[in-house]
N, C-alpha and C positions, 0 to 999 in steps of 0.2 A: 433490280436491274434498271439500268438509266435510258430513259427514252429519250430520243434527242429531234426534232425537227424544225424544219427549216423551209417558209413560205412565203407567197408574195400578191396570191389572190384569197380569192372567197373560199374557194372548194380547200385551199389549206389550210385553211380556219378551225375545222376539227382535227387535223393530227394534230396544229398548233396547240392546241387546247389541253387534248388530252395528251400529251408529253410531260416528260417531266423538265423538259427548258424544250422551250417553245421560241426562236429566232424566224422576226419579219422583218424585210427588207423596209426604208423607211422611205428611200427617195419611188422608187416604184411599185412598193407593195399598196396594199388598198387600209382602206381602212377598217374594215373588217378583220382583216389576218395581223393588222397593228393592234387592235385590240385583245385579238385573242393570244397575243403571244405574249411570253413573259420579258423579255428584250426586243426592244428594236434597234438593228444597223442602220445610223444615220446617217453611212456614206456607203450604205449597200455590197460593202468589201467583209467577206470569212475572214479576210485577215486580221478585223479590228479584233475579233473574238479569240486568236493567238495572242495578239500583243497584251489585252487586260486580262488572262489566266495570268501569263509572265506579270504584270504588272502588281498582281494580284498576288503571286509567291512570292515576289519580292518585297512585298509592304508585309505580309506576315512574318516571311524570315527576318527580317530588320526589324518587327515589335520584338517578336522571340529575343532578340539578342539584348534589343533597349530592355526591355522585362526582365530578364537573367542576368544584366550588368545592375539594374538598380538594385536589385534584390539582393544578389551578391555582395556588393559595394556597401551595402545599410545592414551588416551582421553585426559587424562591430559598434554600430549604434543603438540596437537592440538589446544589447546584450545588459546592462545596464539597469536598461528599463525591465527587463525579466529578474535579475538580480536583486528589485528596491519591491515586486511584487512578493516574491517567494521568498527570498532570504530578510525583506526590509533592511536591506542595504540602503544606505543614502545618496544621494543622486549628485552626483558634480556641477552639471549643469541641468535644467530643466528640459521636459521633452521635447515642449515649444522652442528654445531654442539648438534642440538637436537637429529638429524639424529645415531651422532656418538654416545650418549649416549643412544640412545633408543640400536642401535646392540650391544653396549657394554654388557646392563643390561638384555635385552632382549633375548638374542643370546641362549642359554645355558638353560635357561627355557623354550621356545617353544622348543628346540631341543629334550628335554628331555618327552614330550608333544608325539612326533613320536614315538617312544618306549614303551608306554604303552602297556601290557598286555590287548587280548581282553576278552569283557565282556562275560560274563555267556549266556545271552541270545542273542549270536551275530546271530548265525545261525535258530533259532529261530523263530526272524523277518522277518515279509513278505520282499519281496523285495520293493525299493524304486519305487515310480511311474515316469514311464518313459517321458520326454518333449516332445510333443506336437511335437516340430521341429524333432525329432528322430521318433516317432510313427510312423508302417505304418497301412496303410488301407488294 
């Protein structure tokens, strides 16, 4: 279960703490409840903390897709090279220059991938479920 609090003096210093995301205000908080918290708002607005979730979904969806177009896009370049391991097939070109023509052609359409406008129902969606190794009890 996620603890969540949110403080701006001394006496919030311990929920801050012991939470599991602890928010201090930065322009009015103290410095005790700055310290004990795991972010601080440095224009003292909840709203900064909607805008970088949003911000936050949309730099992972846009790796996910840059990740999934490169990987996708370099099958046919692999293929080759598993070909000259297992069968000792002979290789057309060298890897290092497969290498160089994958960033060449590559480069410039994943980049382009990162910039995508996010979607309609970004904030929307539940949150992602959290691993197992990160979870606490």
């Amino acid at each position: 279960m996620l603890r969540w609090a949110a403080g701006d003096s001394v006496n919030d210093s311990g929920a801050l703490r012991a939470a599991n995301v602890g928010a201090a205000l930065g322009v009015k908080g103290t410095d005790v409840s700055r310290a004990a918290a795991s972010f601080v708002l440095q224009d003292d607005s909840f709203a900064t903390v909607v805008n970088a979730v949003a911000e936050g979904r949309l730099l992972f969806d846009n790796l996910a897709k840059t990740l999934a177009y490169a990987l996708s896009s370099n099958v046919a370049d692999v293929v080759p090279f598993f070909l000259l391991l297992f069968f000792k097939l002979p290789l057309a070109v060298t890897t290092s220059l497969i290498l160089c023509i994958d960033c060449g052609t590559d480069l410039l359409p994943a980049i382009a991938l990162v910039y995508e406008e996010p979607e309609r129902d970004l904030m929307a969606r539940p949150p992602r479920k959290l691993h197992a190794r990160y979870a606490q009890t």
